[in-house]
PyMOL commands that place a pseudoatom at each C-alpha (Angstrom):
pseudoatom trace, name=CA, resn=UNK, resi=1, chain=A, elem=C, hetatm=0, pos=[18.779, 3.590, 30.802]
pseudoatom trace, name=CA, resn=UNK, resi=2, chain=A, elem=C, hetatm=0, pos=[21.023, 4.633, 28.120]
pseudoatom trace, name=CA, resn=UNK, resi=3, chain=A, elem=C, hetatm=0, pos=[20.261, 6.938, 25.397]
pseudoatom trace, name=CA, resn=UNK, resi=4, chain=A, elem=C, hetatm=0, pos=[21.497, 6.873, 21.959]
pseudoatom trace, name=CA, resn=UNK, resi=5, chain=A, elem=C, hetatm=0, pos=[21.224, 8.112, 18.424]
pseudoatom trace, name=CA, resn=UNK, resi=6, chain=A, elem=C, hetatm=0, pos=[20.405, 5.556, 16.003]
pseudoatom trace, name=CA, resn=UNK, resi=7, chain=A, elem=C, hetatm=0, pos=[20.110, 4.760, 11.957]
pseudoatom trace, name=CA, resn=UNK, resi=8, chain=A, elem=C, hetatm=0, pos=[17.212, 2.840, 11.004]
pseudoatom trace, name=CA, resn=UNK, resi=9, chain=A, elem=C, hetatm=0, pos=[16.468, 1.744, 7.563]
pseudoatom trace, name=CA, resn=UNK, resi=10, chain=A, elem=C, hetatm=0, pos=[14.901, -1.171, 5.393]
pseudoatom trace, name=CA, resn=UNK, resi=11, chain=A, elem=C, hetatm=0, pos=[15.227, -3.376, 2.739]
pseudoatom trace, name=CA, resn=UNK, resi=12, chain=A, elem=C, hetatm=0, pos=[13.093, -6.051, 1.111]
pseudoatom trace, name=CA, resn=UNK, resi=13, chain=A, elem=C, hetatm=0, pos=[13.906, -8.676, -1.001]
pseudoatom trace, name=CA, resn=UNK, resi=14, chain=A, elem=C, hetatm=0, pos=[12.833, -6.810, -4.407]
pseudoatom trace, name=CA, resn=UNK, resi=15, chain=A, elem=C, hetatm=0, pos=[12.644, -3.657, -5.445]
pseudoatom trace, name=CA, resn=UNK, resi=16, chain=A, elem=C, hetatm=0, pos=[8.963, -1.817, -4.985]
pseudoatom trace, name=CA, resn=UNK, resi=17, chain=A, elem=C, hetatm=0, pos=[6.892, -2.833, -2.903]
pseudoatom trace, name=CA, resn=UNK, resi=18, chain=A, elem=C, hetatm=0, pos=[6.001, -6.496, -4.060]
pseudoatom trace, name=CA, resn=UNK, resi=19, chain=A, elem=C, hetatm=0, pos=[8.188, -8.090, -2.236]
pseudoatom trace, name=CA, resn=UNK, resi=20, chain=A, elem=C, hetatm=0, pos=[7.403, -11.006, 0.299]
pseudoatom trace, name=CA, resn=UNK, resi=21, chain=A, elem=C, hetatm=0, pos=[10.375, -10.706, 2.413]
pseudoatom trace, name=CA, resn=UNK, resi=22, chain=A, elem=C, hetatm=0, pos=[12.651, -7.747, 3.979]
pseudoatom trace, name=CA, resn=UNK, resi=23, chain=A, elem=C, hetatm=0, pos=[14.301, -6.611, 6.892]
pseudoatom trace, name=CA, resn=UNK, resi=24, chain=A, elem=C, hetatm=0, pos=[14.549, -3.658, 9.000]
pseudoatom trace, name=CA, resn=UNK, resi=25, chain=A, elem=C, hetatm=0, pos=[18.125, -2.503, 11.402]
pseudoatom trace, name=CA, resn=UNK, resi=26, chain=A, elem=C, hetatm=0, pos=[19.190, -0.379, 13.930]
pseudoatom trace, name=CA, resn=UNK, resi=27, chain=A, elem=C, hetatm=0, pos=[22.525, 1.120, 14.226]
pseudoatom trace, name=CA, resn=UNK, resi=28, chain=A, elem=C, hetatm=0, pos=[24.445, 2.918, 16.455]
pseudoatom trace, name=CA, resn=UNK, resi=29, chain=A, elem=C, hetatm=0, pos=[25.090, 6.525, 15.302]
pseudoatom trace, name=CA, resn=UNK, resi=30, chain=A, elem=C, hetatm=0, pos=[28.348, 6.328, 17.676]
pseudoatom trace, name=CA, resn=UNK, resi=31, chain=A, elem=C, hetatm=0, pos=[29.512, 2.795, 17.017]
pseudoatom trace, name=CA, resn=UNK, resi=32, chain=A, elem=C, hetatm=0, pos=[28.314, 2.312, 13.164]
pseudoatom trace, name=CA, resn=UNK, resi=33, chain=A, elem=C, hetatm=0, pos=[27.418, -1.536, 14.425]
pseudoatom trace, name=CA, resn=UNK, resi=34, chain=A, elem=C, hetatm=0, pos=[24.148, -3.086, 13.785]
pseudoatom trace, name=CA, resn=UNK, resi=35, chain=A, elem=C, hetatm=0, pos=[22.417, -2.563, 17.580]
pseudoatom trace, name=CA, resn=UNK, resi=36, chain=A, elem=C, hetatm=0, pos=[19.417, -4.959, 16.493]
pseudoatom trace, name=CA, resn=UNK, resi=37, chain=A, elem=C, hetatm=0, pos=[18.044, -6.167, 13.191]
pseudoatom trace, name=CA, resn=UNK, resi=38, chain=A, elem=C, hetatm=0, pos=[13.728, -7.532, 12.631]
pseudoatom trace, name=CA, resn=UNK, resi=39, chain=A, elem=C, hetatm=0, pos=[13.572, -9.873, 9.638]
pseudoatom trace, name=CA, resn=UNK, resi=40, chain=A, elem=C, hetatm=0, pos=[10.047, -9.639, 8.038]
pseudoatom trace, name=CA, resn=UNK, resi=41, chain=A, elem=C, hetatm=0, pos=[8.945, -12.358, 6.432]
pseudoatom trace, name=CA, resn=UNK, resi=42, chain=A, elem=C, hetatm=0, pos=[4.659, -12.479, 4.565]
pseudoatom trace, name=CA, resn=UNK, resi=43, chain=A, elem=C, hetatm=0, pos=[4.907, -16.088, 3.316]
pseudoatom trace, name=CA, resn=UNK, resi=44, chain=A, elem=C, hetatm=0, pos=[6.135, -19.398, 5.314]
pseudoatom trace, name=CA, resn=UNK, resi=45, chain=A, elem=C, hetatm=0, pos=[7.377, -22.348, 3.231]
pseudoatom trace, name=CA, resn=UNK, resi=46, chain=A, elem=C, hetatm=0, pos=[5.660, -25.174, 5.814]
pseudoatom trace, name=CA, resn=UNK, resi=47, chain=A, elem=C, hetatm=0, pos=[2.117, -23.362, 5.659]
pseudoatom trace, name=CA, resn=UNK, resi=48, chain=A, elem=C, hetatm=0, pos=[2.194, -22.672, 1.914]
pseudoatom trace, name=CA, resn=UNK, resi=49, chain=A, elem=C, hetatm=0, pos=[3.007, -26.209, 1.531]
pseudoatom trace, name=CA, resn=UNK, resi=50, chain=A, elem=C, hetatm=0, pos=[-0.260, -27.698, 3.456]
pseudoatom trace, name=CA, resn=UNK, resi=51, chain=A, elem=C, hetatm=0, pos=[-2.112, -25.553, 1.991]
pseudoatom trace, name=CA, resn=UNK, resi=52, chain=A, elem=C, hetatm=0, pos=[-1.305, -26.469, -1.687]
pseudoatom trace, name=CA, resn=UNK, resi=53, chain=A, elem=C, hetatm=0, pos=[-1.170, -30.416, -0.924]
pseudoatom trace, name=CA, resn=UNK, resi=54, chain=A, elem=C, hetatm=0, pos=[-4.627, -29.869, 0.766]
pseudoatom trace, name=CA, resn=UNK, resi=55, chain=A, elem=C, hetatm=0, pos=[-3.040, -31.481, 4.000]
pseudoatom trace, name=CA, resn=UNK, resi=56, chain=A, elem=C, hetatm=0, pos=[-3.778, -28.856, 6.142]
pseudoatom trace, name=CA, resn=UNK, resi=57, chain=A, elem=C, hetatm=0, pos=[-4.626, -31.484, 9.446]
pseudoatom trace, name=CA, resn=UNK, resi=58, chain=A, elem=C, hetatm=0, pos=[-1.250, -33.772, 8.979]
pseudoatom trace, name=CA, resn=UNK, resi=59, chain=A, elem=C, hetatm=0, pos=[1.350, -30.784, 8.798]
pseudoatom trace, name=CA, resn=UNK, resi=60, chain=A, elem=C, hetatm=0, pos=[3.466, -31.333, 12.066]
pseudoatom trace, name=CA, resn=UNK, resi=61, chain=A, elem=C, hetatm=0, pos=[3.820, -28.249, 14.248]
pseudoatom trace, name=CA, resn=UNK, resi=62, chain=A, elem=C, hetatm=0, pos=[6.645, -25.689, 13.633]
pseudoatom trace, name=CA, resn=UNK, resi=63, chain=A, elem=C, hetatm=0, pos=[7.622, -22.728, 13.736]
pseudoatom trace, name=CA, resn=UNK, resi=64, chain=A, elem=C, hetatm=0, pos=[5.709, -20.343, 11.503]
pseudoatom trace, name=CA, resn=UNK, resi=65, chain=A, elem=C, hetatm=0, pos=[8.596, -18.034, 9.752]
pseudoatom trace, name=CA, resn=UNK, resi=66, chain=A, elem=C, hetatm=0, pos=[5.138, -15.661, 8.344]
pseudoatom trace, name=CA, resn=UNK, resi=67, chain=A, elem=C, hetatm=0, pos=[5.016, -12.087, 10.878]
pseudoatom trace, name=CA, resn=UNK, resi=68, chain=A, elem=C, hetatm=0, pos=[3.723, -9.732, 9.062]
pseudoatom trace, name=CA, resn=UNK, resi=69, chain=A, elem=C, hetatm=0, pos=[0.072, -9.282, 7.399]
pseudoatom trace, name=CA, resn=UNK, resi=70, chain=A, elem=C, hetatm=0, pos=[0.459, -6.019, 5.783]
pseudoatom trace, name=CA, resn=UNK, resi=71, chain=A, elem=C, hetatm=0, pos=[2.104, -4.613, 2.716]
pseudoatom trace, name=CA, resn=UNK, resi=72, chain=A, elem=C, hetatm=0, pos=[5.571, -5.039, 1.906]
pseudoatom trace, name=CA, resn=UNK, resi=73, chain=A, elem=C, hetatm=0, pos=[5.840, -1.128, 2.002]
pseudoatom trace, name=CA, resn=UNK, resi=74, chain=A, elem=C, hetatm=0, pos=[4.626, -1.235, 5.745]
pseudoatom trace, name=CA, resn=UNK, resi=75, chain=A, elem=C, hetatm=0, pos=[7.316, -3.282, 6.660]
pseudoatom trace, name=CA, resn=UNK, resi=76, chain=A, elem=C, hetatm=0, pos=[9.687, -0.715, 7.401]
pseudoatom trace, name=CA, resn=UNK, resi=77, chain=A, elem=C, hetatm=0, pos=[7.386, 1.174, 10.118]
pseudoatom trace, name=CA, resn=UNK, resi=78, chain=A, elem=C, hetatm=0, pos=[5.878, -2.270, 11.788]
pseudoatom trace, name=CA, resn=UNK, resi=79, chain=A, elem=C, hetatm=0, pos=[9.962, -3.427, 11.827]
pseudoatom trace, name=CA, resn=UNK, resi=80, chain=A, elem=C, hetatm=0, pos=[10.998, -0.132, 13.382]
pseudoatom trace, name=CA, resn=UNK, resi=81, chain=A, elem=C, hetatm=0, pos=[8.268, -0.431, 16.157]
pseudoatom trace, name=CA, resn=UNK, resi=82, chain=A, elem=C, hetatm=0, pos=[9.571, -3.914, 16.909]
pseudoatom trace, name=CA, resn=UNK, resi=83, chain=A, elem=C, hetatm=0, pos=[13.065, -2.904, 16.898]
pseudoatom trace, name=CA, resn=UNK, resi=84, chain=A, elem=C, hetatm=0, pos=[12.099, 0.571, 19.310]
pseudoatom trace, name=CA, resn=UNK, resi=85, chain=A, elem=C, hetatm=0, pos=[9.516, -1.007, 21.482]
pseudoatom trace, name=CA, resn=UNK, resi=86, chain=A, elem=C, hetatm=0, pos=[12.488, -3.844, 22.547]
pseudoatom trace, name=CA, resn=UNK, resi=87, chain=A, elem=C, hetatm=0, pos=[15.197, -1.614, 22.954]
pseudoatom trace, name=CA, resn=UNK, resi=88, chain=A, elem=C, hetatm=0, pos=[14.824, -0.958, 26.776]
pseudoatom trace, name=CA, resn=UNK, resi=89, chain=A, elem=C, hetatm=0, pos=[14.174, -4.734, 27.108]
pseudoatom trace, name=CA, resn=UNK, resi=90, chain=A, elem=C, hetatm=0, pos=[16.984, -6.415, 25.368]
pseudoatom trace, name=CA, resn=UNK, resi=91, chain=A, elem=C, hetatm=0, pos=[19.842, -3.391, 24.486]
pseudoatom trace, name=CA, resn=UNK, resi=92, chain=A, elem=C, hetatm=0, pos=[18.947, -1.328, 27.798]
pseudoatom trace, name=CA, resn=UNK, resi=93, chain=A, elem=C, hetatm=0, pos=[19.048, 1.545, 25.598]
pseudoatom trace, name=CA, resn=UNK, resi=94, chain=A, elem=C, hetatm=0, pos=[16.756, 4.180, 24.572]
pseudoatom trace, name=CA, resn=UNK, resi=95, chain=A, elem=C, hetatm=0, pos=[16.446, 5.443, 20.346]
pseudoatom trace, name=CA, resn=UNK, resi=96, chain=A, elem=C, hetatm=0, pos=[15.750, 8.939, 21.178]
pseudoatom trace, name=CA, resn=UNK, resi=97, chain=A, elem=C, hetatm=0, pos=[17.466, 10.358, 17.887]
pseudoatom trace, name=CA, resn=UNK, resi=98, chain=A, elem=C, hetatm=0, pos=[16.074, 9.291, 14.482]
pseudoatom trace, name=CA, resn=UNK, resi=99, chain=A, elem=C, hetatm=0, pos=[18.586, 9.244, 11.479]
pseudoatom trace, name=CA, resn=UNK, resi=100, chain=A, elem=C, hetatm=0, pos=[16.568, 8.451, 8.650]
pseudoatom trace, name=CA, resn=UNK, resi=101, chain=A, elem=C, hetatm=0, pos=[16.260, 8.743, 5.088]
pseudoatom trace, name=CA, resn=UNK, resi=102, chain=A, elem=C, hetatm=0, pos=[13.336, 10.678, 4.500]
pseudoatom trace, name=CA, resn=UNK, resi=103, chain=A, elem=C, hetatm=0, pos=[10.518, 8.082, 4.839]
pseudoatom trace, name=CA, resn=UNK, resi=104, chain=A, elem=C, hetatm=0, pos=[8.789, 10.024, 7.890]
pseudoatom trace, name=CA, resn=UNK, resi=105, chain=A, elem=C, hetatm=0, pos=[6.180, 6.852, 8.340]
pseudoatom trace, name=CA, resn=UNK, resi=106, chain=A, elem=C, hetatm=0, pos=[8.862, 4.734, 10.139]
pseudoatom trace, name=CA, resn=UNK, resi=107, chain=A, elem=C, hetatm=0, pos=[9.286, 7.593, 12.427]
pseudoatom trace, name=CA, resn=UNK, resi=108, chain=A, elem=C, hetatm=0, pos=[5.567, 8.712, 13.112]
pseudoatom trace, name=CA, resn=UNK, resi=109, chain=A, elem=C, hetatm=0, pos=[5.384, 4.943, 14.303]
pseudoatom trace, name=CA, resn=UNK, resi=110, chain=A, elem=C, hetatm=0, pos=[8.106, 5.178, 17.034]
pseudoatom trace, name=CA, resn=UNK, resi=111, chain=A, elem=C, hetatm=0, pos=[7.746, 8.819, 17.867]
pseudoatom trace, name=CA, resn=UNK, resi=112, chain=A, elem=C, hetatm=0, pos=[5.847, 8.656, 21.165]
pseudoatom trace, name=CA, resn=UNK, resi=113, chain=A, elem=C, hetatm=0, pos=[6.820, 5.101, 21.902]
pseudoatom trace, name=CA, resn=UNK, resi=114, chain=A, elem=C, hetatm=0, pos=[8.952, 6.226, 25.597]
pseudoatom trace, name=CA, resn=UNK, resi=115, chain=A, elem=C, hetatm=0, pos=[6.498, 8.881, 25.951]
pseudoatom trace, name=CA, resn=UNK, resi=116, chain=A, elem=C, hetatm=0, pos=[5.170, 11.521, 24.194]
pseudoatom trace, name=CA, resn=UNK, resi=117, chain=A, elem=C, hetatm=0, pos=[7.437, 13.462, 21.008]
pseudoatom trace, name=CA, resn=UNK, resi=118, chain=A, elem=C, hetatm=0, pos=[10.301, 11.503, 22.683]
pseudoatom trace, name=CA, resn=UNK, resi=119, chain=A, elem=C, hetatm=0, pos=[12.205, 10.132, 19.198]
pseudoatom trace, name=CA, resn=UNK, resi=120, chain=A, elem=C, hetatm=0, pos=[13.213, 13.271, 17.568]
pseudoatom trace, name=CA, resn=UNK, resi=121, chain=A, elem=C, hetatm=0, pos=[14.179, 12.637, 13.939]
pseudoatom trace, name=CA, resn=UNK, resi=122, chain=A, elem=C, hetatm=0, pos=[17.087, 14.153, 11.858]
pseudoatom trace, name=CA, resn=UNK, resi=123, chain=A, elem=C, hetatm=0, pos=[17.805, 14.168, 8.074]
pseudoatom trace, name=CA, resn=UNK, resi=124, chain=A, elem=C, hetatm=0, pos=[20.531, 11.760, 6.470]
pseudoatom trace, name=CA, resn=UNK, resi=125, chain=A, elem=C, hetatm=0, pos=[22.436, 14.449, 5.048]
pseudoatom trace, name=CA, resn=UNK, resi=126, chain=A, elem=C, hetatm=0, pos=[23.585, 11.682, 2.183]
pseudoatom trace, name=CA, resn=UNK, resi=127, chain=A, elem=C, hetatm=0, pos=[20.021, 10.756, 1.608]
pseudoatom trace, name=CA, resn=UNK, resi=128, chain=A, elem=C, hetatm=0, pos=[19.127, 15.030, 1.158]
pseudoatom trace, name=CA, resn=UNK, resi=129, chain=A, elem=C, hetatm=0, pos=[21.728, 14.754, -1.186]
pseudoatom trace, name=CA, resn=UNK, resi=130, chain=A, elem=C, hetatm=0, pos=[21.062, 11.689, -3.323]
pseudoatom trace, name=CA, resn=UNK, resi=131, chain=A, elem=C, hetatm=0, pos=[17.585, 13.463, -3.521]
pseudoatom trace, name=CA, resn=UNK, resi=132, chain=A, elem=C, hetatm=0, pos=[18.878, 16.514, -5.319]
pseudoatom trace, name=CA, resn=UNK, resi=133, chain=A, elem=C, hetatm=0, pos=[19.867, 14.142, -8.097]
pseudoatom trace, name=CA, resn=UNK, resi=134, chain=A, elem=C, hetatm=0, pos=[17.040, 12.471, -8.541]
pseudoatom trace, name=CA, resn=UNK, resi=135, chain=A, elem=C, hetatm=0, pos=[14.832, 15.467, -8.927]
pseudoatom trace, name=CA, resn=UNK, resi=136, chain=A, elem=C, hetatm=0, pos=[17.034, 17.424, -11.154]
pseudoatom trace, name=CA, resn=UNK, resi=137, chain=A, elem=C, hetatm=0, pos=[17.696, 13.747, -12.978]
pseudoatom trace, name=CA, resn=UNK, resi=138, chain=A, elem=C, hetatm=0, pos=[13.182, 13.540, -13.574]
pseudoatom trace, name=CA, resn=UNK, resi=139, chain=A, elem=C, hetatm=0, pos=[13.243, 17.656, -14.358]
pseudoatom trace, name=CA, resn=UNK, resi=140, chain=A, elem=C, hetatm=0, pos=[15.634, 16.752, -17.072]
pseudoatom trace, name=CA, resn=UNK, resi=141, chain=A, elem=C, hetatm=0, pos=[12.821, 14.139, -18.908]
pseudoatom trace, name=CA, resn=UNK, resi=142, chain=A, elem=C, hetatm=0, pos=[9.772, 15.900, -18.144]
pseudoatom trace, name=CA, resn=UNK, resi=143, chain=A, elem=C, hetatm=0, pos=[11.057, 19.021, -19.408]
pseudoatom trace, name=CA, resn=UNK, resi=144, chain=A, elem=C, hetatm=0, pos=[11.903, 19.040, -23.050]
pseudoatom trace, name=CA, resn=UNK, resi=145, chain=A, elem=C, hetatm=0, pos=[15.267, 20.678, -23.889]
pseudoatom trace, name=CA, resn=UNK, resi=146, chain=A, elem=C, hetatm=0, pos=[17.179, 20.611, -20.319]
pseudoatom trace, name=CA, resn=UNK, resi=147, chain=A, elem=C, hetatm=0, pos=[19.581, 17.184, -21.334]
pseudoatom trace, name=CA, resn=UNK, resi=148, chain=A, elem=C, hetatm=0, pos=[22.124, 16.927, -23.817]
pseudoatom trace, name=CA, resn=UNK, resi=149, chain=A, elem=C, hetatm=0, pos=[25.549, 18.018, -24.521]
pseudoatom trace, name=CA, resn=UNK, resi=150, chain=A, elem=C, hetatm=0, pos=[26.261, 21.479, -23.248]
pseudoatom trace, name=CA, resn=UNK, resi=151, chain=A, elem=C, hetatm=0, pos=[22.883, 21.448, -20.638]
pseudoatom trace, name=CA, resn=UNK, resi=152, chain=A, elem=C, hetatm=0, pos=[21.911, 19.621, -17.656]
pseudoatom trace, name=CA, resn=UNK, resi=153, chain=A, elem=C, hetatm=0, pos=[23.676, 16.034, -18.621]
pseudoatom trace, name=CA, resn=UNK, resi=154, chain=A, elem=C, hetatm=0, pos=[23.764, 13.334, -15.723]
pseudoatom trace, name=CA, resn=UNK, resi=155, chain=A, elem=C, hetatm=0, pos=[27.824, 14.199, -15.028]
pseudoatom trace, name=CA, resn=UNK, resi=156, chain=A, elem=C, hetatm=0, pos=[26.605, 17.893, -14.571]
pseudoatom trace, name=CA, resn=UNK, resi=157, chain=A, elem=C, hetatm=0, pos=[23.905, 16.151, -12.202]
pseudoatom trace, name=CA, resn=UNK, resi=158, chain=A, elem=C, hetatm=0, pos=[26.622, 14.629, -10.459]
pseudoatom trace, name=CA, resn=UNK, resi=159, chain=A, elem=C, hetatm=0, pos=[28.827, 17.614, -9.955]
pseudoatom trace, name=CA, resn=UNK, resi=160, chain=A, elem=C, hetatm=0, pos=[25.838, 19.540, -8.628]
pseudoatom trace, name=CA, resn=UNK, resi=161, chain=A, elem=C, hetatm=0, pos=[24.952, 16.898, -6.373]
pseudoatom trace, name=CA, resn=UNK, resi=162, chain=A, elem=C, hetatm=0, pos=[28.640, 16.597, -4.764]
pseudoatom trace, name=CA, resn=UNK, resi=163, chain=A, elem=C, hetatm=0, pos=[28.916, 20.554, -4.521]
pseudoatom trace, name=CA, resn=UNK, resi=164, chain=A, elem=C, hetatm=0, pos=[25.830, 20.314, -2.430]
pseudoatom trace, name=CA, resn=UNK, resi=165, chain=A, elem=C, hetatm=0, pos=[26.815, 17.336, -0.285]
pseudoatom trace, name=CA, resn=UNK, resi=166, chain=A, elem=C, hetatm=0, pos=[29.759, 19.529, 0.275]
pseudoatom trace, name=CA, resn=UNK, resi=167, chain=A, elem=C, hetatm=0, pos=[28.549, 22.842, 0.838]
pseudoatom trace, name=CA, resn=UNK, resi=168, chain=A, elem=C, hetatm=0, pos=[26.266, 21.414, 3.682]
pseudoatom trace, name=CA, resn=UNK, resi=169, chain=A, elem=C, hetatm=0, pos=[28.842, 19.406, 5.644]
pseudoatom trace, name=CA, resn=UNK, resi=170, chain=A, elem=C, hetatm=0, pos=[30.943, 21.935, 5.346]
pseudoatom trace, name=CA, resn=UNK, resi=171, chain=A, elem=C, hetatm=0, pos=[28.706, 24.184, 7.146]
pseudoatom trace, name=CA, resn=UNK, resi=172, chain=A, elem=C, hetatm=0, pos=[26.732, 22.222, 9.731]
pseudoatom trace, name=CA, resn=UNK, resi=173, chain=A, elem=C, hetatm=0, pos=[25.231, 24.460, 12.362]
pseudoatom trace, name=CA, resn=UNK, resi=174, chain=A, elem=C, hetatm=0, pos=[25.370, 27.543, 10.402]
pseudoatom trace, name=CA, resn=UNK, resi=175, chain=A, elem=C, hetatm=0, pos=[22.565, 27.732, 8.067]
pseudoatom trace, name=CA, resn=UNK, resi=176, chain=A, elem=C, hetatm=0, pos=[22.870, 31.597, 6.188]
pseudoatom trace, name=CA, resn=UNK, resi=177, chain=A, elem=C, hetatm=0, pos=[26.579, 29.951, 5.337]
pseudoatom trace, name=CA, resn=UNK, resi=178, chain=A, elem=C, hetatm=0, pos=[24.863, 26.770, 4.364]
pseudoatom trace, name=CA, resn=UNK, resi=179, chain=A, elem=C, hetatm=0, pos=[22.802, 28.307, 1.958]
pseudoatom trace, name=CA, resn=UNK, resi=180, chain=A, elem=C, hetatm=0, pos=[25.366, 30.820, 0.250]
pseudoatom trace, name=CA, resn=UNK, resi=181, chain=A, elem=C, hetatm=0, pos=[27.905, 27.768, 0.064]
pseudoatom trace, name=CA, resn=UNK, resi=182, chain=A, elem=C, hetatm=0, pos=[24.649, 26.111, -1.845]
pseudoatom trace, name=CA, resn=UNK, resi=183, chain=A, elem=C, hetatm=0, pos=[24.464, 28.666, -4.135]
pseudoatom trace, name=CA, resn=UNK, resi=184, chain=A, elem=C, hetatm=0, pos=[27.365, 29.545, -4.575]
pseudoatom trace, name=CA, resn=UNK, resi=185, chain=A, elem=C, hetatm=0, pos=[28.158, 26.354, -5.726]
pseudoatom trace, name=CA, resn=UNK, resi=186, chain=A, elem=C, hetatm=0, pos=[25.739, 26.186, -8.086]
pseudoatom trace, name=CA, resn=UNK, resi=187, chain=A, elem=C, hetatm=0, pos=[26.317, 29.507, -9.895]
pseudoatom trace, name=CA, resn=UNK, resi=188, chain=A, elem=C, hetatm=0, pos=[30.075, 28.374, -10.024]
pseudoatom trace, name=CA, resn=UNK, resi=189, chain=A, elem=C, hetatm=0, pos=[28.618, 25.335, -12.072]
pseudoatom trace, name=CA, resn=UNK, resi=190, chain=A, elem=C, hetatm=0, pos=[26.426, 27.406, -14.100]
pseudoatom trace, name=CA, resn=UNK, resi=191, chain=A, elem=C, hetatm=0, pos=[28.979, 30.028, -15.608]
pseudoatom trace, name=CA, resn=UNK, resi=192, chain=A, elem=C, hetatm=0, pos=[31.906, 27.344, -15.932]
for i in range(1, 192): cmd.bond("trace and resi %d" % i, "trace and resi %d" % (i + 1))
show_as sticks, trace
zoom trace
């Protein structure tokens, strides 16, 4: 059995979590191809259909496209379990290395799934980064007087989020250089 790092990650059809449909991949950390991909699916055209035109007994058999009961924002995790739990079957591969993007219930599903702590799970370094704008982009509304010309603007986000992104890929594996690179990057912003 082979063993491989993998991405997995989600999408639905809308944003939030409203959404009736969505799908759930696997890819290769090596390869960057799509290993295996579960489409999730709440609501089936034929079933709604019967249901509405109250002809629930004279509704030919088929193939019900509904497989999954819960929320739209459990998709992710059930997908991922479908997608891990198969993987010995169908790739002859093992996901022992998580890549995700921060949503740690996906990987608390498949975590013990070849035996106990035996998916490890590592940061998106992309997703840590996108993160750092986002919080310094809600900071800047909730506190009165950070935005505007001169202050923390959303191009000054930007810059600050690329320095970052930088300063830790530039010094994977070394974390006391990771963090002055981090700062040092964003005092060089601050006194420009």
């Amino acid at each position: 059995m082979l063993r491989c790092g993998v991405s997995v990650d989600g999408t639905w059809q809308r944003r939030g979590h409203s959404s009736l449909n969505g799908c759930v991949a696997v890819l290769s950390i090596d390869t960057g191809k799509v290993l295996d991909l579960e489409v999730m699916s709440k609501w089936c055209k034929n079933c709604n259909t019967s249901k509405s035109s109250g002809k629930s007994k004279h509704v030919k058999k088929h193939q019900c496209s509904c497989n999954h009961l819960g929320s739209a924002g459990s998709m992710e995790s059930v997908g991922a379990y479908r997608l891990f739990e198969r993987s010995r079957e169908t790739r002859k591969l093992e996901y022992v290395e998580f890549y995700g993007d921060g949503d740690s219930k996906s990987h608390l599903t498949v975590k013990d799934i070849y035996g106990i702590d035996s998916v490890r799970k590592y940061e998106c370094m992309g997703h840590i980064q996108k993160r750092v704008g986002s919080k310094l982009r809600i900071l800047k509304t909730k506190e009165k007087g950070l935005g505007g010309k001169g202050k923390l603007s959303d191009s000054f986000i930007d810059k600050i989020q690329n320095y970052y992104g930088i300063a830790i890929r530039s010094n994977i594996g070394n974390l006391e250089e990771m963090q002055r690179a981090v700062i040092a990057a964003f005092l060089s912003l601050l006194f420009r």
